[in-house]
Structures are given as C-alpha cells and as structure tokens.
Steps between C-alpha positions, in 0.01 A plus 500: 500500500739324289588664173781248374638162588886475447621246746622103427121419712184583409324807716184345632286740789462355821810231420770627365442890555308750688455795722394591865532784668897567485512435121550244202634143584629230271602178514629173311676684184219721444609806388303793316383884478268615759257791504420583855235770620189627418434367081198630279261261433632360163283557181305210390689239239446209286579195729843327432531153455588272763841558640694210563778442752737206459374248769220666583276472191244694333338780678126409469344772676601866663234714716490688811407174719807285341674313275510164340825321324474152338762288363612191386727254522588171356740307321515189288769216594679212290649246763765257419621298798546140364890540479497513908534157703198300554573475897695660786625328803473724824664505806395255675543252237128482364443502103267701326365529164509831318212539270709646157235766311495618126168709463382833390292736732322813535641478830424839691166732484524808713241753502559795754256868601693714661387826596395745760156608637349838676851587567825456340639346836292206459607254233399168458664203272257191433554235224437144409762253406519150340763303493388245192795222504323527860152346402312301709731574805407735859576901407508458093249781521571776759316830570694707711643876526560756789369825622726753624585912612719677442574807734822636384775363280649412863215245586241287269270254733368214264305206652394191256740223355790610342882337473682428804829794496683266535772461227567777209257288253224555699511882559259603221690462146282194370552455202819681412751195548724397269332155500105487386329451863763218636762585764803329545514193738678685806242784448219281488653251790504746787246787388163558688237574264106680454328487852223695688638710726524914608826693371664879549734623190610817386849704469715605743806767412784442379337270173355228750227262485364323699229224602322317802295247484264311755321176353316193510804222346740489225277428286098533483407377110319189558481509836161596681422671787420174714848356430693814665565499895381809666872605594519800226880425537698581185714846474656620163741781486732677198675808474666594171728795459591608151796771560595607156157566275252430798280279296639142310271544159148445469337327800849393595524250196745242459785579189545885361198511223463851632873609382627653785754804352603532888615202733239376683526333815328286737527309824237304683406339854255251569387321801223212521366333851230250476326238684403261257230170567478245262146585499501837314724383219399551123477251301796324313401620196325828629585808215757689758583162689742562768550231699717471733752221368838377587806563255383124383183642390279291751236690686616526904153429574506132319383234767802241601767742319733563766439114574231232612153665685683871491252729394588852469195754622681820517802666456666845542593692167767777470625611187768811434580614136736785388521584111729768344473643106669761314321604138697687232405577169301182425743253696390348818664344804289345775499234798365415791605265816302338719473304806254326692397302836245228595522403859235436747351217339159383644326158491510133545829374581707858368736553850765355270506737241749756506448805344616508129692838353491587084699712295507616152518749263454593153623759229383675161656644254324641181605788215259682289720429186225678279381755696100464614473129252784247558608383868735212587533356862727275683380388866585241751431393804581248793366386819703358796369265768499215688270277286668550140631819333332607148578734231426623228621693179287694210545647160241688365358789309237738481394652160267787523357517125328819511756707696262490830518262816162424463543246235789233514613181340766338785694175466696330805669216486579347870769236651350406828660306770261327718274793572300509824164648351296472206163504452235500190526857438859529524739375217674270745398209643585366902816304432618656140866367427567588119396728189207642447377815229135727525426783268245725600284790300415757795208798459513751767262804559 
C-alpha cells in the first residue's frame, strides 16, 4: 500500500504505480513510501474529503470495485485580431479575405471521469467537450475517452480515441502550456491530432518512454465512421528519454512551474505515417482541426488547386519531430524540429504533382520570476516550404493569482507572418499577417 506520496507526479494505482509478483513499480515521477506484505485490516475512520490531484480532479468515489475522478476545465477568452490585414495572397496568386475578430468567449468546456473498475489495471478516461466559438459547426460537442490496461509500468494497452504521439504537445500534458490551449503555428501545422485507434506505452530502463500507436486518420473529431476507408493505415510512434531527473515536471508540462532544484532534461522522437483521403477530413472549423494544408494555408485537398480539373483524393503523410528541454530552478528552455512529406498524390489529373517537403521549428523560453505566481515567455517559430514560409513571434505571461496552476490569468500578444492554419477555436486565423492580443482566465481541476 502506499503510505506517502513524495515525487514531482501524483501516485495513482494501476497508472502510475503498482505491484506484481517481483515487487513495487512506478512510473511517470511518481514517487512515494510503500508498505509491502501482509497489513492488518485498518480500524474504521471518519471518511476524508475528496482528495484532489492536479489534472485529475476530485475524487468522487473510493470502494473495493473502483474509483471515480471528475474534473473540469475551461477558460474564458478576450480576442483582439482587428490590427491584422484584412486579406492574404497565397501562392498561387489567389486573394483571400481574412475575417478580423474582436469578441469575448467562454471558449472551452471540458468535463473528464477518469478512473478504474474491478481492478486497478483497468482505467478508463471519458469526457465531453464543447468548443463554443465552435457553435453551429460538425464536432462542437464531442463525447469521447479511452479504455485501457495496464500490466506493468513496462506496458499499458489503451484502445479508444486519444492524441496522435506524434509531436511533444500531444503526449499527455494538456493543459500545462505556456499558452492557454493554442499551440504555435509550426506545432499546430504539422501535428496529428485525437483519433480512434489501439496504442502500447509504458517505460523502458534507462528513464525511457515510449509510445505506439495504430489508428483510423490524423484526425477523427467530426469525422464519422462512413467517411473513413477501411485501410486502418496510420502509425504513431515517440520515445522520450529524460537522462538527468527521469521525469520533465508534472505530466511533462511545458515551462518550470514545478521548480526544478536539479537540471532536468529531456529529448524526444516522433514519427507519423498516414494515408490520408479527402474524405475523412474534419471540418475547417472542427475543435482540433488538422487539416492537412500547404505552408500557404490552403487545404491539399481543394479541387483545381494544383491547377484546372486536378483534384487531389489521397495523399501519403509522414511527419518526424525531435524536441529537446532543460528545466532549472523555474527557467525553461525548449524546442522542437520538424519535418514532413506528402507524396503519392491520388486523383483526377495528380501525375504532375511532385511530392512537397516542410520544415520548421519552434522555441520557448519562460522564467518563474515569482516563484509558483508570475511567469514570462518568449517563443517563436517558423516554417519552411515550397509554397511560402511563415513565422511567428510571442510575448506573453502567465499570472497564477492564488499560487496554484489551476487558476491563471495569461496575456499573449502575437506578430504573425502569413500563418498557414487558423481556425475558430484557435487565436489565429488562415492567412494572419500582423498584431493580434487574447487574454484568457483558465480554471483547471
């Protein structure tokens, strides 16, 4: 049993710690005092209140047949974009107008329970999300969650829809960015994102993680079963290795909140193959839109792009991203590169398409100048292709008023050059070339 938790993780049986017949595992920063052998039957006590575990929630109920968490999350957005230009020209010469917003919105609702039943092994993680600057469009209300076992730290086997591994953003830390739920453009350019699919994930030695994924598409949020082809063909991998601590803060956050009095240290693999049809794409303005655009933000699978009665069915996707970090004492250092291929186009007219290569890359940089309440950031990133190369720089803050990252006030003002992708949900629009400023009031549970 555990008697103490007194790791940078929180030590949850069946995830993050447990016991077969060789001993006591842990895993992901959970660290603690175990009592192993044969223990009296406790005497009876009052029951406690509800623990609560950053990220996790609220524990609602505890018995002999499982366990139920709830949280929430949700955050409330000012958005000022009417300094950016009213149109974009892209690459092939075409104008576009770019729809400038000033509103306010309750713009996330996130309500998770996450648990285990009849064993600790099996968990489960089921929620429903709205996406309200969303209204009215396909996905702004999704039910989803996954199901999963886990055997040993070594090996967890989940099944469901959860985010593609496929860049560090999308390994589990949601919402511990620097940013309120918005990723910068490179990030969000060339990342897969929530799908169904089967996975494997554990620890290996040596402070390793990794992850395999086998799916349905990039993206499944909006999309229904009929649109997919029956070709299962999209593979996910990531392996992390964090030499010097063997964990990167809580969840593997973005920035130092946790105050690391040791250097911590990270570096991260990713690989991403998919066989995308224009069929089984989400919507434009789905709530984790991912489309699969060029670095002039228009969508590959636009009829007469490429030119007069092309039409673009399908197209091979492969995506690689490495990120490095170091955290010290509330200052953090972190980037990632990536770099991916579309060939193989399909469709009417597409033998003349060549296949098209990306880079980019972005960086962050943050300080904890008043320890656990006051955190400035600096990031930037850039993309580098054949169709147009956009950038981007922020400034921003994060004030955490009652000395806890549940509740934050953040302001970020971004210079955007031409960005590729945008959407309702997202701060930037397709197109952005200018200034633009959001302040956000985030509640996490």
């Amino acid at each position: 049993m555990l008697v103490a938790s007194n790791g940078a993780a929180p030590c949850l049986l069946g995830k993050t710690w447990g016991y077969d017949d060789t001993g006591i595992w842990t895993s992901d920063g959970c660290r603690g005092e175990f009592l192993a052998g044969q223990v009296a039957a406790p005497e009876q006590t009052k029951q406690r209140r509800p623990e609560h575990i950053p990220n996790l929630g609220f524990l609602l109920f505890e018995g002999d047949k499982g366990e139920i968490y709830f949280r929430l999350f949700s955050y409330a957005r000012y958005l000022n974009q009417r300094s950016l230009d009213p149109s974009y020209v892209d690459s092939f010469g075409k104008s576009h107008p770019v729809e400038l917003r000033q509103d306010v919105q309750l713009q996330k609702f996130f309500a998770p329970f996450s648990g285990w039943f009849l064993t600790p092994k099996f968990r489960y993680y089921l929620y429903v999300w709205s996406s309200n600057p969303s209204q009215g469009d396909p996905a702004q209300v999704v039910g989803a969650g996954n199901l999963s076992y886990t055997f040993n730290r070594f090996v967890t086997f989940g099944a469901g829809i959860t985010s593609l591994p496929s860049v560090r953003s999308t390994e589990g830390q949601f919402p511990y960015w620097l940013g309120v739920d918005d990723r910068l453009i490179a990030d969000e350019f060339f990342r897969g994102s929530y799908t169904d699919g089967v996975w494997l994930k554990g620890e290996l030695p040596r402070n390793l993680k990794y992850m395999a994924m086998f799916a349905n598409n990039l993206s499944i949020l909006g999309v229904s079963a009929q649109q997919l082809d029956n070709e299962f063909d999209t593979q996910s991998f990531s392996l992390a290795w964090m030499p010097s601590t063997g964990e990167f803060g809580l969840y593997g956050t973005f920035g130092d909140f946790d105050d690391h009095q040791r250097l911590a240290t990270r570096v991260g693999a990713h690989y991403t193959h998919s066989l995308e049809d224009k069929q089984s794409q989400p919507g434009a303005n789905s709530i984790e839109n991912t489309q699969i655009r060029l670095t002039d933000g228009n969508i590959v699978f636009t009829p007469d792009l490429f030119g007069p009665g092309i039409t673009v069915d399908t197209v091979e996707y492969q995506m690689v991203a490495i990120d490095a970090g170091v955290k010290y004492r509330g200052v953090a250092l972190e980037g990632e590169y990536y770099r991916r291929r579309l060939a193989d186009f399909t469709g009417v007219n597409t033998a003349g398409i060549a296949g098209i290569s990306d880079d980019g890359y972005q960086m962050q940089s943050s300080a904890m100048v008043i320890p656990k309440t006051l955190q400035p950031y600096v990031s930037w990133s850039q993309i580098f292709g054949n169709h147009g190369n956009p950038s981007e720089v922020r400034v921003g803050a994060n004030w955490y008023f009652v000395n806890d990252r549940g509740l934050r006030v953040n302001g970020e003002w971004i210079h955007a050059d031409h960005s590729p992708v945008g959407y309702t949900a997202y701060p930037l629009p397709v197109g952005a070339t200018g200034n633009l400023f959001h302040i956000n009031l985030e509640m996490n549970f």
